[in-house]
TORNUKOL-699155 format. One record per residue: x, y, z of N, C-alpha, C in turn; residue number from 1; chain. Coordinates in pm, whole numbers, always signed. Example, Ala and Ser with C-alpha at 12.3 -4.5 7.8 and 13.67 -1.06 7.14 Angstrom:
2
+--------+--------+--------+--------+--------+--------+--------+--------+--------+-----+-------+
|   n_xx |   n_yy |   n_zz |  ca_xx |  ca_yy |  ca_zz |   c_xx |   c_yy |   c_zz |  nr | kette |
+--------+--------+--------+--------+--------+--------+--------+--------+--------+-----+-------+
|  +1319 |   -569 |   +780 |  +1230 |   -450 |   +780 |  +1320 |   -330 |   +780 |   1 |     A |
|  +1285 |   -225 |   +708 |  +1367 |   -106 |   +714 |  +1290 |     +3 |   +787 |   2 |     A |
+--------+--------+--------+--------+--------+--------+--------+--------+--------+-----+-------+
END
This chain:
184
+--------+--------+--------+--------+--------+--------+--------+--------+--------+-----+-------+
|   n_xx |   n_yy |   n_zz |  ca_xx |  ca_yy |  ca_zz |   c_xx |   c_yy |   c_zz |  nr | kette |
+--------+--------+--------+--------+--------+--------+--------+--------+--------+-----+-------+
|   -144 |  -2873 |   +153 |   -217 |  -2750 |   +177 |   -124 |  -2631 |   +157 |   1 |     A |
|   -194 |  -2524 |   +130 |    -95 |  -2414 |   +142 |    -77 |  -2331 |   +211 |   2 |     A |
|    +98 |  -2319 |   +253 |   +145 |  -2288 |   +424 |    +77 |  -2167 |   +408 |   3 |     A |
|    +50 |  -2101 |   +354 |    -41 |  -1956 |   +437 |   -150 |  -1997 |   +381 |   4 |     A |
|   -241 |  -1986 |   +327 |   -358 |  -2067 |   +355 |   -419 |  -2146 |   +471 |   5 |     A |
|   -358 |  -2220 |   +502 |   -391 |  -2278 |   +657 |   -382 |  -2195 |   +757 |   6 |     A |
|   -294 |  -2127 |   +768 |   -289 |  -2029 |   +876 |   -394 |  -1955 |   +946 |   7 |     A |
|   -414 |  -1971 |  +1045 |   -560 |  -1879 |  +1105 |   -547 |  -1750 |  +1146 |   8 |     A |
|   -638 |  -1690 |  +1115 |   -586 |  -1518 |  +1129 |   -677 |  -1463 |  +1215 |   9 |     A |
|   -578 |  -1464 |  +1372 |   -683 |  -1405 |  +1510 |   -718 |  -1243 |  +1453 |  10 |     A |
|   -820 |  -1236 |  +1534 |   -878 |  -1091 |  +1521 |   -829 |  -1039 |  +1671 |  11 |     A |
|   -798 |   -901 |  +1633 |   -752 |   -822 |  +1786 |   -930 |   -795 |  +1838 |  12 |     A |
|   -892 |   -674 |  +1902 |   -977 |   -639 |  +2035 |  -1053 |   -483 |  +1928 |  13 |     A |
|  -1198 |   -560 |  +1933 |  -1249 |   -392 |  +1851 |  -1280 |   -443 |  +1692 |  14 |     A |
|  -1212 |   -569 |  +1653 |  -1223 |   -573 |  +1499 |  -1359 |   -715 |  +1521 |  15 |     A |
|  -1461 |   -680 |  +1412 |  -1599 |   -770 |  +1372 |  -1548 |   -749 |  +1216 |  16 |     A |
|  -1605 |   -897 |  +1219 |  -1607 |   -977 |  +1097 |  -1754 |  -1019 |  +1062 |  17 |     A |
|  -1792 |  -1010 |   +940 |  -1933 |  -1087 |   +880 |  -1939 |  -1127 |   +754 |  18 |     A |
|  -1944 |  -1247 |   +784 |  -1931 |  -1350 |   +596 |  -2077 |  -1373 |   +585 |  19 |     A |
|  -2083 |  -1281 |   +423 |  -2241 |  -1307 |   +385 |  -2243 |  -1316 |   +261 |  20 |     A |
|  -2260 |  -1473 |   +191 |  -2239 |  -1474 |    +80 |  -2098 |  -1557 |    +45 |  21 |     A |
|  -2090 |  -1434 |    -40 |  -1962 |  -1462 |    -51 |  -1856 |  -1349 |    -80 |  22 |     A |
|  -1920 |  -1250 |    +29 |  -1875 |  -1138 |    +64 |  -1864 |  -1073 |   +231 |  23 |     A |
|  -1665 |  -1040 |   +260 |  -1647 |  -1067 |   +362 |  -1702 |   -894 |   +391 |  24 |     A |
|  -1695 |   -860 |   +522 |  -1705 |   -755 |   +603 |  -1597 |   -685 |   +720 |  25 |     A |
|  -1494 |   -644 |   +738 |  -1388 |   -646 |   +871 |  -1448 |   -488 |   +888 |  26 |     A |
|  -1493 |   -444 |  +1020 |  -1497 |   -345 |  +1054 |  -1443 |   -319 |  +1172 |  27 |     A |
|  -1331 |   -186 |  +1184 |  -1249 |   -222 |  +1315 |  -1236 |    -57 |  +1348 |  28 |     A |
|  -1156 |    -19 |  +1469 |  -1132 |   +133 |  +1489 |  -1123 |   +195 |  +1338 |  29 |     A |
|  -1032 |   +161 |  +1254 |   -987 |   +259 |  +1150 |  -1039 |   +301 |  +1059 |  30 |     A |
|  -1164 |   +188 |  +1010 |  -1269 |   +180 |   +905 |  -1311 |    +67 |   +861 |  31 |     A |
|  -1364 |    +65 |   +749 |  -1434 |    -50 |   +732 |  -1410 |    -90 |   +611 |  32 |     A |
|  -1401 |   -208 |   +585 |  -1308 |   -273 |   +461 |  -1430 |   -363 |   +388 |  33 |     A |
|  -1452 |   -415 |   +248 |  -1528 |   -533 |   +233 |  -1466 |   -581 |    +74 |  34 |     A |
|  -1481 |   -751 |    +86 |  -1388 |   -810 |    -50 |  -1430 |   -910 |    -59 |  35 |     A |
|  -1540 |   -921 |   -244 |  -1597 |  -1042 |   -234 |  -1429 |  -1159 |   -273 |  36 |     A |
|  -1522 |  -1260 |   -209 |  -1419 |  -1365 |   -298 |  -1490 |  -1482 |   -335 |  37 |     A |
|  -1436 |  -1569 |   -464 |  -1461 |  -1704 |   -514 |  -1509 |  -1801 |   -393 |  38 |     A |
|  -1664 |  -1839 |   -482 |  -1734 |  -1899 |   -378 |  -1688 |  -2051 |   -377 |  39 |     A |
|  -1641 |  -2092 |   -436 |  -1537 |  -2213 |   -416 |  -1478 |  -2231 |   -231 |  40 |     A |
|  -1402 |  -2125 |   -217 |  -1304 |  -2077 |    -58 |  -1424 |  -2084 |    +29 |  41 |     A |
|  -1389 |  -2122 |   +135 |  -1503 |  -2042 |   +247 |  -1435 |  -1980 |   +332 |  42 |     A |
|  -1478 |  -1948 |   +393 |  -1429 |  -1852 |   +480 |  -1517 |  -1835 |   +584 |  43 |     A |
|  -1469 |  -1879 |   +741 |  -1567 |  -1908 |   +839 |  -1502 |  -1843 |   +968 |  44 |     A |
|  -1566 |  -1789 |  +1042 |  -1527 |  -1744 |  +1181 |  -1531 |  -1796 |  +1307 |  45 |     A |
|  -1437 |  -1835 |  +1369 |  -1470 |  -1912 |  +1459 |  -1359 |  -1860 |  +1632 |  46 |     A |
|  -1469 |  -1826 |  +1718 |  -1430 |  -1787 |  +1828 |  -1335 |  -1687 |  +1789 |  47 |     A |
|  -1188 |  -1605 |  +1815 |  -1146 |  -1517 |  +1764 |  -1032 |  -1539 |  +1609 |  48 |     A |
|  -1083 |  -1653 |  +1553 |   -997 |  -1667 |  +1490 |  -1106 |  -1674 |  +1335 |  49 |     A |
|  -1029 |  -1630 |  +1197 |  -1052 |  -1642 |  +1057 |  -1021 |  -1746 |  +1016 |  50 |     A |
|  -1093 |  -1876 |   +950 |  -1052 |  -1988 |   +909 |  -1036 |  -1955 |   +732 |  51 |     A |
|   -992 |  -1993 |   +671 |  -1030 |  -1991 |   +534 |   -963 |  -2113 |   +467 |  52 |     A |
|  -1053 |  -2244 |   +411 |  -1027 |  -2353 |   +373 |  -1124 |  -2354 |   +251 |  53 |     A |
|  -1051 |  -2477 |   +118 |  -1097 |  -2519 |     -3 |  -1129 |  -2613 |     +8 |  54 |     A |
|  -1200 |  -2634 |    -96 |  -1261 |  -2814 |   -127 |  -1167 |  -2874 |   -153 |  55 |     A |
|  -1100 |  -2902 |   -247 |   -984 |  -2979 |   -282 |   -874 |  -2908 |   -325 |  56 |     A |
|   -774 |  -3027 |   -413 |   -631 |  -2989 |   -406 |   -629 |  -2938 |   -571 |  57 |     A |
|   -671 |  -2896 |   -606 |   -679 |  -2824 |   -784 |   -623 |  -2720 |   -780 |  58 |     A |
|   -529 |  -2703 |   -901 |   -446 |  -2593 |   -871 |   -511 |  -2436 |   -883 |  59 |     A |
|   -613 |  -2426 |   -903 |   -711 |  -2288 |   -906 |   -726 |  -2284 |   -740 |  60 |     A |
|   -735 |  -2326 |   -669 |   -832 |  -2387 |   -602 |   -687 |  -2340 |   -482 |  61 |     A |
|   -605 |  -2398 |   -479 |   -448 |  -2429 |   -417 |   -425 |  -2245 |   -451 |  62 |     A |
|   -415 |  -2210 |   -574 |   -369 |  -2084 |   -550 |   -438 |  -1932 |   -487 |  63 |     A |
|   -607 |  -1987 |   -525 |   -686 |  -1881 |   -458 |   -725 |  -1867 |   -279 |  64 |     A |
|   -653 |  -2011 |   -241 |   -650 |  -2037 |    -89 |   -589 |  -1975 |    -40 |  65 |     A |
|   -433 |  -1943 |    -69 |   -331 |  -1845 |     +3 |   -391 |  -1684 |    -19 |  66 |     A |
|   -429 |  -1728 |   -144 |   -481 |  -1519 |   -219 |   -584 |  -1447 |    -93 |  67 |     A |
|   -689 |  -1538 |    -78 |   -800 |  -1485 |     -6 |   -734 |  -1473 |   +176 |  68 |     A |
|   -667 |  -1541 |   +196 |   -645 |  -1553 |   +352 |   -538 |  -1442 |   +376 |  69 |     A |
|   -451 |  -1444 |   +253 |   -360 |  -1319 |   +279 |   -452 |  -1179 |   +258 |  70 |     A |
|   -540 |  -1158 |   +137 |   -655 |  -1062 |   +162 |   -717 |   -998 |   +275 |  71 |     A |
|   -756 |  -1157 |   +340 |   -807 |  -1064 |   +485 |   -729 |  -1047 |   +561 |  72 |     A |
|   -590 |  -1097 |   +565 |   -522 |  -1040 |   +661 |   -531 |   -912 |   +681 |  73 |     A |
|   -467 |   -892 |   +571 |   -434 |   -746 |   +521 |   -562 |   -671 |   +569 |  74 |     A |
|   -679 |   -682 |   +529 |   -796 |   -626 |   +625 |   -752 |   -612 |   +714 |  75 |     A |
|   -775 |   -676 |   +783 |   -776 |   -725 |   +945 |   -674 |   -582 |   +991 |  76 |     A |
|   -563 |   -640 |   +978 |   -456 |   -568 |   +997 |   -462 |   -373 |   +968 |  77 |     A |
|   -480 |   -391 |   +875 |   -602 |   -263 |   +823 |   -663 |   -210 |   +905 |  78 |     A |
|   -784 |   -221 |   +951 |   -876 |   -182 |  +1016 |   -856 |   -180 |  +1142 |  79 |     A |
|   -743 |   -240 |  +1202 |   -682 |   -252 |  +1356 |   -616 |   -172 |  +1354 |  80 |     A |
|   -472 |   -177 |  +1307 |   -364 |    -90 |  +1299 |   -324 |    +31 |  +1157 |  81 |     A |
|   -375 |     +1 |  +1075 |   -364 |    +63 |   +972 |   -256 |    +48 |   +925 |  82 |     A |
|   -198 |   +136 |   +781 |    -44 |    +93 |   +699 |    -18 |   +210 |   +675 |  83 |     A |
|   +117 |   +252 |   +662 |   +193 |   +416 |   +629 |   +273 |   +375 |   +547 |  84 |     A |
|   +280 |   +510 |   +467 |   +425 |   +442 |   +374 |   +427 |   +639 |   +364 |  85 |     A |
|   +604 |   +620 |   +337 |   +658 |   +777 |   +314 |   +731 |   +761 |   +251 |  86 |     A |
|   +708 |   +859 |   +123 |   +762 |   +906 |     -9 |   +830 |   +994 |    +29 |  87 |     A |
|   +990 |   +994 |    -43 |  +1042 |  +1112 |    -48 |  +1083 |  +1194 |   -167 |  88 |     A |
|  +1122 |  +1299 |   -188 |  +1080 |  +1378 |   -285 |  +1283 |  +1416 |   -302 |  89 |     A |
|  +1339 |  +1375 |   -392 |  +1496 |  +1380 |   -372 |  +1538 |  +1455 |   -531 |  90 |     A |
|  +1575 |  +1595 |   -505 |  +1543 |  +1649 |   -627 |  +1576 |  +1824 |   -597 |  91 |     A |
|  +1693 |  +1892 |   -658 |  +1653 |  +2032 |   -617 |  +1544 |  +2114 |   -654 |  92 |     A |
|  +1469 |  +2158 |   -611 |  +1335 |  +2270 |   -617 |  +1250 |  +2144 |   -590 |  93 |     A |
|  +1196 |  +2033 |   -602 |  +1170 |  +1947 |   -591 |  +1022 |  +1983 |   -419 |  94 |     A |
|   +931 |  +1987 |   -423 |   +830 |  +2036 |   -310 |   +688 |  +1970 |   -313 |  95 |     A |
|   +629 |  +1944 |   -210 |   +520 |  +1896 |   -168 |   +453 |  +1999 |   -110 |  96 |     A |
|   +296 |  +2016 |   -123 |   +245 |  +2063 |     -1 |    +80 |  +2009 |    -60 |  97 |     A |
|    +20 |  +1967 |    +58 |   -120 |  +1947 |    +69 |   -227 |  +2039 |    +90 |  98 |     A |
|   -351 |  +2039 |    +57 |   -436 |  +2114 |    +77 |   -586 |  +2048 |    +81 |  99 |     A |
|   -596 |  +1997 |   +200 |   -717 |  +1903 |   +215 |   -681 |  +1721 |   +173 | 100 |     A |
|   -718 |  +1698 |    +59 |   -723 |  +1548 |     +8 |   -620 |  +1645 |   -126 | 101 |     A |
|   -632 |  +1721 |   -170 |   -558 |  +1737 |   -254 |   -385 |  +1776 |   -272 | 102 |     A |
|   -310 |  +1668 |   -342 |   -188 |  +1735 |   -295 |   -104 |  +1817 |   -451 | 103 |     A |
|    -29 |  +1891 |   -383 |    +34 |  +1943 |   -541 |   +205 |  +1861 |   -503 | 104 |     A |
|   +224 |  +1827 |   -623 |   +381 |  +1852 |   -652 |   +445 |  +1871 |   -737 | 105 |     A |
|   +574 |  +1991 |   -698 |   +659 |  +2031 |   -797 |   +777 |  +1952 |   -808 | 106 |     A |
|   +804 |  +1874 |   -918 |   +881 |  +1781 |   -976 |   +983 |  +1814 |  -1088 | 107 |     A |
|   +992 |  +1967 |  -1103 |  +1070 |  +1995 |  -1184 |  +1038 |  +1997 |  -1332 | 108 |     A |
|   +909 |  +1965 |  -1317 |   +844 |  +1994 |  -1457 |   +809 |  +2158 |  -1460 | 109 |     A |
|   +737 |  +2189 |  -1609 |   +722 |  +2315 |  -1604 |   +594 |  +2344 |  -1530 | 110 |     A |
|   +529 |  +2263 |  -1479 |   +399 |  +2275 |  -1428 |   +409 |  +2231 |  -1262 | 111 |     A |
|   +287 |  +2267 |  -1185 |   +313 |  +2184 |  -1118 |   +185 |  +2050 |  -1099 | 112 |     A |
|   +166 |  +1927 |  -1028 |   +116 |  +1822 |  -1029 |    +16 |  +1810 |   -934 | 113 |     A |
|   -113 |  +1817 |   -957 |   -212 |  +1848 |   -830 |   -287 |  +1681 |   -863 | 114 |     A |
|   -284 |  +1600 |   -758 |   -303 |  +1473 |   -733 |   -434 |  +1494 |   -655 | 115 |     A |
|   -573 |  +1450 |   -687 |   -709 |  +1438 |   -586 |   -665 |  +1283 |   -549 | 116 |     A |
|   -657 |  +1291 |   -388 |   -631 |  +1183 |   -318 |   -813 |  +1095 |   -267 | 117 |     A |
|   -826 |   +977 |   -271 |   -937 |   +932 |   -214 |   -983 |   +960 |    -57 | 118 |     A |
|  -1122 |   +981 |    +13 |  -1150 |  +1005 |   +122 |  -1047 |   +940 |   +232 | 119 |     A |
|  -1066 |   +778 |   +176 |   -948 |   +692 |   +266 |   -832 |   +699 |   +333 | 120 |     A |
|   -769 |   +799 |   +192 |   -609 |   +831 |   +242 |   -564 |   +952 |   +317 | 121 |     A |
|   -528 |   +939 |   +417 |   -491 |  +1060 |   +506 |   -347 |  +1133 |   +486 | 122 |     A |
|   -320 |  +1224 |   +407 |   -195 |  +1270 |   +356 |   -125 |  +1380 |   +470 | 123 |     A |
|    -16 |  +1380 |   +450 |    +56 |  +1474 |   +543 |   +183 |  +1533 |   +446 | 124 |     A |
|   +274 |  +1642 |   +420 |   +366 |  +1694 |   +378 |   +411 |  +1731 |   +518 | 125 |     A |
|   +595 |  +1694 |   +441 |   +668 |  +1766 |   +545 |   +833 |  +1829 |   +483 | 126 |     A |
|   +830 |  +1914 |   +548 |   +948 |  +1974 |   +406 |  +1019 |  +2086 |   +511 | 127 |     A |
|  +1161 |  +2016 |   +568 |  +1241 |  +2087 |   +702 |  +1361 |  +2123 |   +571 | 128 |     A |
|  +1413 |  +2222 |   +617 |  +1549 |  +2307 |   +629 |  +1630 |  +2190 |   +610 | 129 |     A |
|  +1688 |  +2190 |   +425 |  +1810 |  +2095 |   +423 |  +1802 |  +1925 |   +429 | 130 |     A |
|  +1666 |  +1917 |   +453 |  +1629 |  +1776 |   +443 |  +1478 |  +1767 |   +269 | 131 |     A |
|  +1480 |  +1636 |   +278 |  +1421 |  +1638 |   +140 |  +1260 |  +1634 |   +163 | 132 |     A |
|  +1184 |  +1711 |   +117 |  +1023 |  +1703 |   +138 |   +949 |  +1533 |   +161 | 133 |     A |
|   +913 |  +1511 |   +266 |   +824 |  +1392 |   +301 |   +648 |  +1403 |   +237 | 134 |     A |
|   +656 |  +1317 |   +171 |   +517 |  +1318 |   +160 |   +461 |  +1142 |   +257 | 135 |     A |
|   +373 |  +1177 |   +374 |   +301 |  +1041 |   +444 |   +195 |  +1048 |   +395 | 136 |     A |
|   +171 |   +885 |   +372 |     +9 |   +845 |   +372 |    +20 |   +745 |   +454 | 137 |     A |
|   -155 |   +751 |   +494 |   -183 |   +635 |   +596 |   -342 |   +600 |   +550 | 138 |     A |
|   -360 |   +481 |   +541 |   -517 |   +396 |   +488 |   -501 |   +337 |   +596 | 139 |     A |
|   -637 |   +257 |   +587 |   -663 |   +139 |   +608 |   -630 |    +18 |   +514 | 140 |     A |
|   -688 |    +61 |   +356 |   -693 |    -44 |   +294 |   -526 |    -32 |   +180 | 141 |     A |
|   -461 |   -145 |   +222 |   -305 |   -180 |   +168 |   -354 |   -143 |    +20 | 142 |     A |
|   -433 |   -232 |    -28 |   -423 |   -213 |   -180 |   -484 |    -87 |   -229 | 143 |     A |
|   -521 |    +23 |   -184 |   -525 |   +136 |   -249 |   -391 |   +224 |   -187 | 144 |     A |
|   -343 |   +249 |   -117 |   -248 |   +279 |    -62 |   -125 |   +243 |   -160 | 145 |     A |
|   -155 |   +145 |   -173 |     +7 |   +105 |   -284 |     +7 |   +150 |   -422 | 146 |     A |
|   -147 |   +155 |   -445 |   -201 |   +185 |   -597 |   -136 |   +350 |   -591 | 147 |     A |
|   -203 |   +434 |   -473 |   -161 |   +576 |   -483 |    -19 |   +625 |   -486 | 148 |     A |
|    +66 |   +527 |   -371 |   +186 |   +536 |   -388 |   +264 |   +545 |   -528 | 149 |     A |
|   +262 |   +389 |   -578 |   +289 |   +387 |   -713 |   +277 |   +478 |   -798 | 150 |     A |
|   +156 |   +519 |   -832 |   +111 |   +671 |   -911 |   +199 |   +779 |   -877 | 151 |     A |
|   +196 |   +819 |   -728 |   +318 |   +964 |   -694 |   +418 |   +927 |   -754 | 152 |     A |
|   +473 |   +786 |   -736 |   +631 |   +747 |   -748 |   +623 |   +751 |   -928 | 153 |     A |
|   +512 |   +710 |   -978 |   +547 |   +762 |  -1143 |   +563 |   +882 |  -1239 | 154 |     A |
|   +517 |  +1005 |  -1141 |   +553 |  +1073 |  -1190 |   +683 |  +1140 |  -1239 | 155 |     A |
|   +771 |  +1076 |  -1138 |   +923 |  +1100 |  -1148 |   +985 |  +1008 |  -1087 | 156 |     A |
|  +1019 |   +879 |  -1195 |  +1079 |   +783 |  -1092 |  +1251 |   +754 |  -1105 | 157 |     A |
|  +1290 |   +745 |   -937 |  +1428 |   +741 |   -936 |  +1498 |   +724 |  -1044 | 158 |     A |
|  +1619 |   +822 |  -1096 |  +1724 |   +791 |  -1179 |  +1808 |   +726 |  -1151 | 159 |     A |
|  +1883 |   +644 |  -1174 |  +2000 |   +569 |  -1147 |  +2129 |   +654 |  -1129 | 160 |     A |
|  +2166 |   +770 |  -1267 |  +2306 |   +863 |  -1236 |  +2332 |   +975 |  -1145 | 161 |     A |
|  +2197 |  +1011 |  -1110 |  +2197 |  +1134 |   -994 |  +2120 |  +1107 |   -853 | 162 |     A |
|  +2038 |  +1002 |   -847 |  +1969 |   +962 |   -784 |  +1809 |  +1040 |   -791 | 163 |     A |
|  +1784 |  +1130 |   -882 |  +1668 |  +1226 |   -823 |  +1539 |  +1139 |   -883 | 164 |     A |
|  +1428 |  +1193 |   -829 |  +1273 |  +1158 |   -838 |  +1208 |  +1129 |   -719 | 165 |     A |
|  +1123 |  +1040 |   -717 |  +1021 |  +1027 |   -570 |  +1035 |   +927 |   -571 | 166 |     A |
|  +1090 |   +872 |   -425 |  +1117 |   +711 |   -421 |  +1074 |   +680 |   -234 | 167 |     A |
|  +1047 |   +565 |   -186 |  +1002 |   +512 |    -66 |  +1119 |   +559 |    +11 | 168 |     A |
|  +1099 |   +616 |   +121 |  +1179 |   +663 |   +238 |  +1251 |   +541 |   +280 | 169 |     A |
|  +1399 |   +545 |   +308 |  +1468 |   +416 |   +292 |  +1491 |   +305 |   +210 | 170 |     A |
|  +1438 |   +320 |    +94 |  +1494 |   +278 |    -57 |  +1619 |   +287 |    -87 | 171 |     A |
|  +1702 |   +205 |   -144 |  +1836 |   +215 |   -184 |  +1815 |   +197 |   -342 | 172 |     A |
|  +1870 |   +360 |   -411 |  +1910 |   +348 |   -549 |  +1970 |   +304 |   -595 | 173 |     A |
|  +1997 |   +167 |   -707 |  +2078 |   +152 |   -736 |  +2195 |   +276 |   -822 | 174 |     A |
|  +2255 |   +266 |   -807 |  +2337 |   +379 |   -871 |  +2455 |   +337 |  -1005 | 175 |     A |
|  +2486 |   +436 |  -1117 |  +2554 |   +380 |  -1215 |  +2605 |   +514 |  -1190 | 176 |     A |
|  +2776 |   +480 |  -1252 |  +2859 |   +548 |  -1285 |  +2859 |   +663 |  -1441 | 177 |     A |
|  +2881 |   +799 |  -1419 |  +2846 |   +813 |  -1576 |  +2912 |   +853 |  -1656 | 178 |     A |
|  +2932 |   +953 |  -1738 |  +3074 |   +928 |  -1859 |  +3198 |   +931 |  -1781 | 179 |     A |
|  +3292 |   +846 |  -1897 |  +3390 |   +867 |  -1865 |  +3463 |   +919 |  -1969 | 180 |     A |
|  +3595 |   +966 |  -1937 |  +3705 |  +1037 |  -2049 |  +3704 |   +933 |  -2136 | 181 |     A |
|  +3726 |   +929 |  -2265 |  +3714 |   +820 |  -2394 |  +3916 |   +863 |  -2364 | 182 |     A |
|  +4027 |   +777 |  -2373 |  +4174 |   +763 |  -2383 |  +4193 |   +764 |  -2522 | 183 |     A |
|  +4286 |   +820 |  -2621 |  +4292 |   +837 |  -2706 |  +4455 |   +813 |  -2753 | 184 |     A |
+--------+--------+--------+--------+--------+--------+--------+--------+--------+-----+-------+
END
């Protein structure tokens, strides 16, 4: 079987679940999540716990077992506690600021970058004296959250010789050394 796959995934205090179909439901304090999956899996609820088991041992079958159970975790988890992630902006002139769902940033291009964020994502800028502009988000749902992340982080992604662009708060750049005197 497969070690996460088997695993049962308790529900906290506040989070409902409804399998209909073959489409799940997690609705909890934070919001409300839903993800069909392959009707092969089932996926059953039982007392406070998420079961999710396959028919047999086929390797389709073996790999969509771990996929779906880690899925709802991630719900679950979601809709209970929610997920943050903070971008930082490492770059001189380099600035964030929000305005509703919409955020701008100046990246040192000649323009600046106005991003329409989804209802879901709750954005925050923060930009202190001598420290580097924070941009937070917080979802519910992981996989749009990472999707948006990714996107900010492409607009300017970390250099290796100076370190600058937009990279995850506590990221380590790798760093390269850059010319040297040619000896003659």
């Amino acid at each position: 079987m497969s070690r996460i796959g088997k695993l049962p995934i308790d529900m906290p205090k506040g989070v409902t679940v409804t399998v209909n179909g073959n489409e799940i439901t997690v609705k909890g304090p934070k919001g409300e999540l839903k993800q069909t999956f392959d009707p092969a899996i089932s996926i059953e609820v039982k007392e406070n716990q998420i079961v999710v088991s396959r028919p047999n041992d086929e390797k389709e079958n073996r790999a969509k077992h771990g996929l779906y159970r880690a899925l709802v975790h991630n719900m679950v988890v979601g809709v209970s506690e929610g997920y943050k992630k903070t971008l930082e902006l490492v770059g001189v002139g380099f600035r964030a600021a929000n305005n509703g769902q919409v955020l701008e940033l100046s990246l040192g291009y000649t323009h600046n970058i106005f991003v329409k964020l989804a209802p879901e994502i709750k954005v925050e800028t923060k930009s202190e004296r001598n420290m580097n502009p924070l941009v937070m988000l917080e979802s519910c749902d992981k996989q749009l959250l990472g999707q948006v992340c990714a996107k900010l982080r492409s607009f300017r992604k970390p250099e290796p010789y100076k370190g600058k662009g937009v990279k995850f708060e506590g990221e380590q750049i790798r760093r390269k050394a850059g010319k040297s005197a040619g000896a003659k």
